[in-house]
C-alpha positions as CSV (number, residue, x, y, z in Angstrom):
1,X,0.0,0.0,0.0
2,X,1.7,3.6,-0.8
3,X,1.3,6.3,1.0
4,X,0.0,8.8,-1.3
5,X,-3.1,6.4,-2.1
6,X,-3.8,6.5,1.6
7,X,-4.1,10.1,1.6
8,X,-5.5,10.3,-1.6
9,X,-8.4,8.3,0.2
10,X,-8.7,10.6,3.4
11,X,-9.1,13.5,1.1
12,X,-12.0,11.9,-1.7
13,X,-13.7,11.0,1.6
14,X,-13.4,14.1,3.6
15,X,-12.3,12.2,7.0
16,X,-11.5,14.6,9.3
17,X,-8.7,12.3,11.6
18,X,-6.4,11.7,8.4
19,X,-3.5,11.4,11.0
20,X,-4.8,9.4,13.3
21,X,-5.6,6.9,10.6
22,X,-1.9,7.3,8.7
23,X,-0.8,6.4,12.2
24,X,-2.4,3.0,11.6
25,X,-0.1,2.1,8.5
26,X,3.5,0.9,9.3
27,X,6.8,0.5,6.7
28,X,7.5,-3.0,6.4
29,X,9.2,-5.0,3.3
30,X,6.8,-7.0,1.0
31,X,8.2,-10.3,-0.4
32,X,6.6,-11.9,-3.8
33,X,7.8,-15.1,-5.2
34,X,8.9,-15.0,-8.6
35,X,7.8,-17.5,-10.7
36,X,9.9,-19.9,-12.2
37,X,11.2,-19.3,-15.9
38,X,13.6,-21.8,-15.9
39,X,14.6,-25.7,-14.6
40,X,17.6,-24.0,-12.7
41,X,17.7,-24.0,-8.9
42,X,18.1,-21.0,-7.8
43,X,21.7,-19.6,-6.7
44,X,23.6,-20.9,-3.6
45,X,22.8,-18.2,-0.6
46,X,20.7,-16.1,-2.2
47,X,17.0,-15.5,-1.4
48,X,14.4,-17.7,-1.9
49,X,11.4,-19.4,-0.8
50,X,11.5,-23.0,-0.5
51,X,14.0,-26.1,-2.6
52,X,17.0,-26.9,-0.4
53,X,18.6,-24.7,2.6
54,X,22.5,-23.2,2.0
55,X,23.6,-23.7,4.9
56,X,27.5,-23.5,6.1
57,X,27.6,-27.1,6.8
58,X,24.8,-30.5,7.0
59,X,25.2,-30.5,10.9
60,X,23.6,-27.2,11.2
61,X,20.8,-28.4,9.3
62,X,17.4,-28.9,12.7
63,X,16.7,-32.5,10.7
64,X,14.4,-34.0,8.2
65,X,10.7,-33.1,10.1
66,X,11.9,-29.6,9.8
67,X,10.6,-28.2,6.5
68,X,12.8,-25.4,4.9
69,X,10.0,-22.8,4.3
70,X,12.8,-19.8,2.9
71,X,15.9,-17.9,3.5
72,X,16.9,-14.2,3.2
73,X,20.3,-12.6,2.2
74,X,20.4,-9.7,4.2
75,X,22.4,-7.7,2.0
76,X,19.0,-8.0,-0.3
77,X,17.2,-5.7,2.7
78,X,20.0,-3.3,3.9
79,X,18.5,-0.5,1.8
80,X,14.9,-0.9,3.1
81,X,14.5,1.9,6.3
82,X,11.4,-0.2,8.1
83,X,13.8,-3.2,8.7
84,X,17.2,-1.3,9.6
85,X,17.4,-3.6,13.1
86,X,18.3,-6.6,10.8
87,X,21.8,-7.1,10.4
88,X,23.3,-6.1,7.0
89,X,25.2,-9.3,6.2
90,X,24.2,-12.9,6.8
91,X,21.7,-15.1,5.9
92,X,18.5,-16.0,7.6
93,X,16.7,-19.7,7.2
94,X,13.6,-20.6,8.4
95,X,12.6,-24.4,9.5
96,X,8.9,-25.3,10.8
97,X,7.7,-29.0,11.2
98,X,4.6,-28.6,8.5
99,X,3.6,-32.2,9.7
100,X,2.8,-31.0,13.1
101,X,1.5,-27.9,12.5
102,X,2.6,-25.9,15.8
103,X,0.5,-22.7,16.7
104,X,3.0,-21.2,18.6
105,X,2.8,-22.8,22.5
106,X,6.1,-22.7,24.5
107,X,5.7,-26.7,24.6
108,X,6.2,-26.7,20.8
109,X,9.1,-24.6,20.7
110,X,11.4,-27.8,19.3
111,X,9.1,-27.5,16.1
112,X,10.4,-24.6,14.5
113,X,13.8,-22.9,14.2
114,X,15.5,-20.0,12.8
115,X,19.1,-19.8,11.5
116,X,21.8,-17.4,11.1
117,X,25.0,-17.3,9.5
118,X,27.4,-15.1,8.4
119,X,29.7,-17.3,7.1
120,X,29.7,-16.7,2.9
121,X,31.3,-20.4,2.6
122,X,27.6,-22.2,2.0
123,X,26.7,-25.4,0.8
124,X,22.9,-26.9,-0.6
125,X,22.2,-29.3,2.5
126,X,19.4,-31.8,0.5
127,X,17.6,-32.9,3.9
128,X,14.4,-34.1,4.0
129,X,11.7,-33.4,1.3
130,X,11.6,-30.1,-0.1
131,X,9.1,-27.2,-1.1
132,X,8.7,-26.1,-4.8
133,X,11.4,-23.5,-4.7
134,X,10.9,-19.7,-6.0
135,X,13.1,-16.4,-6.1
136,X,11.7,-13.9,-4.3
137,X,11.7,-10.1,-4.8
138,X,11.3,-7.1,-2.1
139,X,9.3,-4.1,-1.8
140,X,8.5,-1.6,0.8
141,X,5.7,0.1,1.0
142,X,3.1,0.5,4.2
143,X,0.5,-1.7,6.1
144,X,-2.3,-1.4,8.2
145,X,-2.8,-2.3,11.5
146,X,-6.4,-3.4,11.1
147,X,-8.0,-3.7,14.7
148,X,-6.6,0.4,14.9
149,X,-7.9,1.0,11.4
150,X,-11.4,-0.4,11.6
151,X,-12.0,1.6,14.6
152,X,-10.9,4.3,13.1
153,X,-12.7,4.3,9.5
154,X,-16.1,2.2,10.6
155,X,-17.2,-1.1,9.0
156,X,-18.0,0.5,5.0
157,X,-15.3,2.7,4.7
158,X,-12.5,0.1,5.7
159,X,-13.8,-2.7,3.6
160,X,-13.2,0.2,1.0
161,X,-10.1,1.1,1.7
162,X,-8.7,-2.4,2.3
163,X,-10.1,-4.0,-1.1
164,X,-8.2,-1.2,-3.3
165,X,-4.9,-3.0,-2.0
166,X,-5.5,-6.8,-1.4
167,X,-3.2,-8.9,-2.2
168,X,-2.6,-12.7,-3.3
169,X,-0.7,-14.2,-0.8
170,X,0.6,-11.8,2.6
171,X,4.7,-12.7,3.1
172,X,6.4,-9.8,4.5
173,X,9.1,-8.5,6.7
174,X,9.0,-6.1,9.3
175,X,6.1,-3.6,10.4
176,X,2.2,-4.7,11.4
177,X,1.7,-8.2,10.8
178,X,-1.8,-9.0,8.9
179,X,-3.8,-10.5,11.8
180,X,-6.3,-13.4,10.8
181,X,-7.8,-13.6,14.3
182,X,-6.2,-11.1,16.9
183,X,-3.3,-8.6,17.0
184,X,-0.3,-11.1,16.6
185,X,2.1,-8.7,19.1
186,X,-0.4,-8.9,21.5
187,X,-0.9,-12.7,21.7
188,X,2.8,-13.0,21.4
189,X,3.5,-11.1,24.6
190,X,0.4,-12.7,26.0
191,X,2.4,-16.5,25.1
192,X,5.9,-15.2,26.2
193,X,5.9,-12.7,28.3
194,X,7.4,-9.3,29.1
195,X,10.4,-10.1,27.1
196,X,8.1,-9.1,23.7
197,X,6.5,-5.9,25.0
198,X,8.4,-4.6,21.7
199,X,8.4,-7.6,19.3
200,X,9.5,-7.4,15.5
201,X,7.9,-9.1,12.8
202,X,11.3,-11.3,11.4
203,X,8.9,-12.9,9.2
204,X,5.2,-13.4,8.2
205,X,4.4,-16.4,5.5
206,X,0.9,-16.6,3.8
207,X,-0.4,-20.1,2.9
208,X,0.4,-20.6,-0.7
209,X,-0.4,-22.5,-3.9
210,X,2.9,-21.7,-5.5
211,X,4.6,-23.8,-2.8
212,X,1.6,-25.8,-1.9
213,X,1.8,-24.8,1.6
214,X,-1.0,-24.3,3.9
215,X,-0.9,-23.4,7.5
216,X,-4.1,-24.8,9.7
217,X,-7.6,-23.9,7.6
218,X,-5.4,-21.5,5.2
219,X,-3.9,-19.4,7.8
220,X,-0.8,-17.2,7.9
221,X,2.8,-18.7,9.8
222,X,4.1,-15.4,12.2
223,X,7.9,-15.6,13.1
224,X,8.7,-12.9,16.0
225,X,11.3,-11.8,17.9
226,X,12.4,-9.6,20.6
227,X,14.0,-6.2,19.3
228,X,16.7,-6.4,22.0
229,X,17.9,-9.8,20.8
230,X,17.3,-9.3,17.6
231,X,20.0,-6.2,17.2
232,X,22.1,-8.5,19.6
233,X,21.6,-11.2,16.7
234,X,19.7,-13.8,19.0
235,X,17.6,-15.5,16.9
236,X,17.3,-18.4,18.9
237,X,15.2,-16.3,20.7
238,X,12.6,-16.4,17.9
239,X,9.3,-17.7,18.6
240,X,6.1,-18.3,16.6
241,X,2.1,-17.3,16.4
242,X,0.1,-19.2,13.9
243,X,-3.2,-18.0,13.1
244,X,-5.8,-19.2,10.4
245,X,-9.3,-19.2,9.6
């Protein structure tokens, strides 16, 4: 969503607490998968959603239940201001047990797992089955926080809004996660404590036919983490909310 087709939308409809509502849209990065044009995998450490992790070595690999959903070459985000608390270098893989399914309880926390590395020396680890795998491309542009908006624009007028800019599939980095029950901060400080009181959004993942993924009733996967550790590069200290329908 851009900014100048939010205000654009204030204006045409005369609302009188334009800030209020532009205070309900937060930066965050966009991710789209590209589809595939050719039989090639796609580039050791680059991004990507799904195929095969690169990893620095097999051993670093969580094992075969633990489904490589994507990974993320920082260097591909440095230039986006909403995520400026990732590191610049690195790469970032995500694992979740699709088998299982967890929603995000702190007994579940061995089914999922996110991995960092800065080492540039990577190699294809072919464990376990593997998603359809698609480049992905970034964007930045704004989202809404949609319990703040509805209350702020009424039943009609956020339908409006909201269906000039749906989307496909909702992956995305950073900023207001796109709730499909409740505000996903919220229920992850509710789960974890204190320690989230100011979580970040490391990485939201839609259900998807491209990859033939689908989380619960075709809900959306939420991978948080602490701002504190996430500067400090914990990502162990990730956890997870999944939400669906």
């Amino acid at each position: 969503m851009e900014l100048k087709m939010i205000e654009q939308f204030i204006e045409e409809h005369g609302l009188q607490n334009g800030e209020d509502i532009l205070r309900a849209f937060t930066k965050r990065v966009n991710l789209t998968l590209v589809p595939r044009t050719t039989r090639e995998e796609v580039q050791i450490g680059h991004s990507k959603f799904g195929g095969h992790p690169d990893l620095p070595n097999a051993d670093l690999h969580p094992g075969e239940n633990m489904t490589f959903l994507a990974q993320f070459r920082l260097s591909d985000l440095a230039e986006f201001e909403s995520v400026d608390a990732l590191p610049k270098e690195g790469l970032l893989s995500f694992f979740y047990d699709l088998e299982e399914q967890p929603w995000g309880d702190e007994d579940e926390r061995h089914l999922w797992r996110v991995v960092y590395t800065e080492e540039t020396q990577l190699e294809r680890v072919r464990v376990g089955e593997a998603l359809n795998e698609r480049a992905v491309s970034f964007k930045e542009s704004y989202a809404e926080n949609g319990y703040d908006l509805y209350d702020l624009l009424g039943d009609d007028l956020y339908e409006t809004l909201v269906e000039q800019f749906e989307q496909e599939e909702l992956h995305a980095i950073g900023g207001h996660p796109n709730e499909v029950q409740n505000d996903v901060f919220e229920e992850v400080e509710e789960t974890y404590g204190e320690r989230f009181d100011h979580p970040f959004l490391l990485f939201q993942m839609d259900s998807t036919e491209e990859l033939d993924v689908i989380f619960g009733d075709v809900g959306i996967l939420y991978f948080l983490i602490p701002e504190d550790a996430l500067r400090a590069k914990r990502f162990e200290e990730t956890e997870i909310i999944m939400q669906c329908y």
